[in-house]
C-alpha positions as CSV (number, residue, x, y, z in Angstrom):
1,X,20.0,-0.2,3.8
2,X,20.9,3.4,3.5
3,X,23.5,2.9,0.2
4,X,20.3,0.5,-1.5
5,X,17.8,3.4,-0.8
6,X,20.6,5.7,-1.9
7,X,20.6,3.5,-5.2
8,X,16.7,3.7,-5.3
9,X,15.9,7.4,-4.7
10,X,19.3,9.0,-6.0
11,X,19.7,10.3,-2.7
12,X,21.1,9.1,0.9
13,X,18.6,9.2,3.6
14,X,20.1,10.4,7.2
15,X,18.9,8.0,8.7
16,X,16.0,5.3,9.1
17,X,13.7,7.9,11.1
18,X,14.0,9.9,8.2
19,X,12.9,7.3,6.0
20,X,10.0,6.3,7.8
21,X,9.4,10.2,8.2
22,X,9.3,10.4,4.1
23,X,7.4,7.7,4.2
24,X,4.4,9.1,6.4
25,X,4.7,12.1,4.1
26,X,3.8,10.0,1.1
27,X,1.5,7.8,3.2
28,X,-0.4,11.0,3.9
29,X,-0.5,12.7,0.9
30,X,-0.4,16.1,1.4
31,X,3.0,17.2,-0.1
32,X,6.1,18.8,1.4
33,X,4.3,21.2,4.3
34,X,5.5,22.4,7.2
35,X,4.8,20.0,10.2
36,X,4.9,20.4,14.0
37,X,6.6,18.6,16.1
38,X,4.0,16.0,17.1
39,X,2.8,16.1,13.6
40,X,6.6,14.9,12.6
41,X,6.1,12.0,15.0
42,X,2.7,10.7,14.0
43,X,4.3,10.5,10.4
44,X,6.9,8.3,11.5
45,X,4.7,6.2,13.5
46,X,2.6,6.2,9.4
47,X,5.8,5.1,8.2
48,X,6.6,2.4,10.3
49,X,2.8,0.9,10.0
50,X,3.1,1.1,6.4
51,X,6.3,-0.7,5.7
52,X,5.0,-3.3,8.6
53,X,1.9,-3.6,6.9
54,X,3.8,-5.7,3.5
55,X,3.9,-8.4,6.4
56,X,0.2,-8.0,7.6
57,X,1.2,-6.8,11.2
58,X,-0.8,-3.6,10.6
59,X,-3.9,-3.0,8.3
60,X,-5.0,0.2,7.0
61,X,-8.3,1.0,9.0
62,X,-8.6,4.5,6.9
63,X,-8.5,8.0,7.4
64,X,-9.7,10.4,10.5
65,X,-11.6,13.1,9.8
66,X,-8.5,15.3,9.2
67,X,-7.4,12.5,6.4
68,X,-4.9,11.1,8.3
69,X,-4.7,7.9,7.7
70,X,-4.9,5.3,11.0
71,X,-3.7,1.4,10.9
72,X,-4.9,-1.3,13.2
73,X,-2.3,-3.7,14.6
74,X,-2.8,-7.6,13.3
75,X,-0.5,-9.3,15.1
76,X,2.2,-9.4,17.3
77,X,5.1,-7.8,16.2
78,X,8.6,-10.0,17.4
79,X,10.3,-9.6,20.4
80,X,13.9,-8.6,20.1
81,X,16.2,-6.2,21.3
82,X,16.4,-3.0,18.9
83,X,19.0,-4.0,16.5
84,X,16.1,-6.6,15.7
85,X,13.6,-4.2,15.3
86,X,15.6,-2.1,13.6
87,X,16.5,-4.8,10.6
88,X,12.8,-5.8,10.3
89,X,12.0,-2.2,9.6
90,X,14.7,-2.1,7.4
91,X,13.8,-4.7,5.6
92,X,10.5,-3.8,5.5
93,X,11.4,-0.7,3.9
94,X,13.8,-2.1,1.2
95,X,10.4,-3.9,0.6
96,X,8.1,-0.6,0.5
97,X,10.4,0.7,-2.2
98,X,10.8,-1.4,-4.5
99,X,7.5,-2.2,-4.4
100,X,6.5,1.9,-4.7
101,X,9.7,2.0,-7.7
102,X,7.9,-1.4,-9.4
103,X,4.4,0.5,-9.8
């Protein structure tokens, strides 16, 4: 996944919580600021409802007050042991990007 987002972005992520990190950032709009730690966290947890939402497990319910944007869980995501979970977000992020580059 990392060497096709490399392909996509002209850069190689670190990793996937990186990715999903980026993706918050982008989710949330606000440019590259500085974050705090739990602030770094909720992005990721942005990321990984976006990318989940191309498969309608999440829905975008909108932003707080702040503008941070919420989801609301659909349905059920899959049981599976975390190299599972891990290739359906990776998937799911392939997905994300390509549909972001395609725009």
């Amino acid at each position: 996944m990392l060497d096709q987002l490399q392909q996509l972005l002209g850069k190689r992520p670190a990793d996937l919580n990186a990715v999903l990190f980026l993706i918050g950032v982008q989710e949330l709009g606000r440019g590259p600021i500085r974050f705090s730690k739990e602030q770094k966290q909720d992005l990721m947890h942005i990321g990984v409802c976006r990318v989940l939402s191309e498969s309608s497990y999440y829905d975008f319910a909108g932003p707080d007050k702040d503008g941070w944007p919420h989801w609301t869980l659909i349905k059920p995501l899959p049981h599976g042991d975390l190299l599972a979970q891990e290739t359906l977000l990776k998937s799911h992020v392939i997905t994300y990007f390509q549909s972001v580059f395609a725009a």
